[in-house]
C-alpha positions in Angstrom: 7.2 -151.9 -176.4 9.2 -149.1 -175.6 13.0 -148.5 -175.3 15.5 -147.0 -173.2 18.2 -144.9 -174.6 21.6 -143.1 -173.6 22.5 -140.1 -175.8 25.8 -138.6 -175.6 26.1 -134.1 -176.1 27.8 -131.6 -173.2 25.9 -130.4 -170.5 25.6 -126.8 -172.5 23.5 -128.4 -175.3 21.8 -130.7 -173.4 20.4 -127.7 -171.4 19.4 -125.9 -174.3 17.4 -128.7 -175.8 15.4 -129.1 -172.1 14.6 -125.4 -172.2 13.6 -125.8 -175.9 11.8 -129.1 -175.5 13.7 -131.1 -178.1 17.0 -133.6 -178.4 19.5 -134.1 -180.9 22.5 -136.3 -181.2 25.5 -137.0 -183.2 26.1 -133.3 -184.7 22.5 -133.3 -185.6 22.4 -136.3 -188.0 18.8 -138.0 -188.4 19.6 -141.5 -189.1 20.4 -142.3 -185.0 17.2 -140.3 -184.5 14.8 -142.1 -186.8 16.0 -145.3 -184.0 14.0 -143.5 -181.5 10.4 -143.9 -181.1 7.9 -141.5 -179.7 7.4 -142.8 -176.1 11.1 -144.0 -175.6 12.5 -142.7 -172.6 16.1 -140.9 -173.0 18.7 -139.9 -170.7 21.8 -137.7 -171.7 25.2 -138.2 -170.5 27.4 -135.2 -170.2 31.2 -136.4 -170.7 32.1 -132.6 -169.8 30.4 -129.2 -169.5 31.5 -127.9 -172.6 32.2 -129.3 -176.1 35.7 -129.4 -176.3 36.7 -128.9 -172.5 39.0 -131.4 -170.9 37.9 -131.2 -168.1 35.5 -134.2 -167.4 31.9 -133.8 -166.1 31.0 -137.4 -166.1 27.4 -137.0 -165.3 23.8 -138.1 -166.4 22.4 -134.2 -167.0 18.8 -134.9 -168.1 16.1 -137.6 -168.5 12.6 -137.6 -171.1 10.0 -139.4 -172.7 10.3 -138.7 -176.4 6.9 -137.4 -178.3 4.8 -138.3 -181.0 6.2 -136.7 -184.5 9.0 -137.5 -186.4 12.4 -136.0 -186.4 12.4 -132.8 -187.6 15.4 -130.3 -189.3 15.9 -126.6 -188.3 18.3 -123.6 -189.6 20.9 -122.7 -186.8 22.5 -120.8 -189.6 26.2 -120.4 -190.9 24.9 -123.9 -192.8 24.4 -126.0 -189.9 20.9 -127.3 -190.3 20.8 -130.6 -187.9 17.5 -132.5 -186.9 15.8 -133.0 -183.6 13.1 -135.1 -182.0 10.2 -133.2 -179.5 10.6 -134.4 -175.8 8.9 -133.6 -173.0 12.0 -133.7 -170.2 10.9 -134.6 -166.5 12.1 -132.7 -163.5 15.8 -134.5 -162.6 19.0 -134.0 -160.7 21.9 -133.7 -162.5 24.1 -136.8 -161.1 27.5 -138.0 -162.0 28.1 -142.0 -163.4 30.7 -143.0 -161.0 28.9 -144.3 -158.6 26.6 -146.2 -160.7 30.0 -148.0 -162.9 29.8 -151.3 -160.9 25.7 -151.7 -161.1 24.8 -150.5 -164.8 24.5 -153.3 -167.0 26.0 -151.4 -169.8 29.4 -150.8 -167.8 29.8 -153.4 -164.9 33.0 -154.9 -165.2 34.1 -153.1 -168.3 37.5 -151.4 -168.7 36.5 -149.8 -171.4 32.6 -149.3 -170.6 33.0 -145.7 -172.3 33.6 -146.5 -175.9 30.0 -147.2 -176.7 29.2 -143.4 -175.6 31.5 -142.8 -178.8 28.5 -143.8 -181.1 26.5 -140.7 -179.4 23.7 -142.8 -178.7 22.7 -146.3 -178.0 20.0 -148.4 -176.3 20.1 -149.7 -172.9 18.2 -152.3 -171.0 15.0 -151.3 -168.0 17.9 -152.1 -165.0 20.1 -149.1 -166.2 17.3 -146.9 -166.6 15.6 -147.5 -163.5 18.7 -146.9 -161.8 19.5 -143.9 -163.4 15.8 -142.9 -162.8 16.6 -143.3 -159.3 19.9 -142.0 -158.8 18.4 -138.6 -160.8 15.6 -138.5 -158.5 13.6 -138.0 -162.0 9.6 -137.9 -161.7 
């Protein structure tokens, strides 16, 4: 059975790994990745544009079905050598949270329904991604 998952990166490296066909979470460490499964669907949230801005972005900024392989490790240089998974990202509107607070599963009635997006990625149940399928217009 497949799963449904949120990952957490800015909007910048999110679109980088859609134009390079890949994801990566959590400073490029593989354990969270070796979770994922080829055929998992993923959807990033953006908390802001760019790591280390203040200023929030607070939007869902890309949506994929994860492929076959395992996670893999690549030389960025300057020592930073973090691992990624393949992913085939559909065609999807970038689309804030806010409006979707009071119906996702994962954040309905929750003061503190960010904290989990601390952990940089974490599973969430068909509901919330067919929302977020819908609110992103994804296909």
């Amino acid at each position: 059975m497949n799963r449904n998952w949120i990952a957490v990166a800015s909007a910048q490296h999110v679109r980088l790994g859609r134009a390079m066909g890949f994801m990566q979470v959590c400073h490029g460490k593989e354990p969270p990745l070796r979770r994922i499964r080829p055929g998992d669907m993923v959807v990033y949230y953006s908390p802001t544009e760019r790591l280390g801005e203040r200023r929030p972005l607070k939007s869902f900024t890309a949506m994929g079905k994860v492929l076959a392989g395992e996670p893999y490790q690549v030389d960025m240089g300057d020592g930073f050598c973090p691992f990624r998974r393949d992913v085939r990202w559909l065609e999807a509107n970038e689309t804030s949270i806010v409006p979707l607070l009071s119906r996702l599963e994962f954040s309905a009635g929750r003061k503190n329904w960010g904290y989990q997006l601390r952990f940089g990625l974490f599973e969430i149940s068909d509901h919330d991604f067919d929302l977020i399928e819908a609110a992103m217009e994804a296909g």
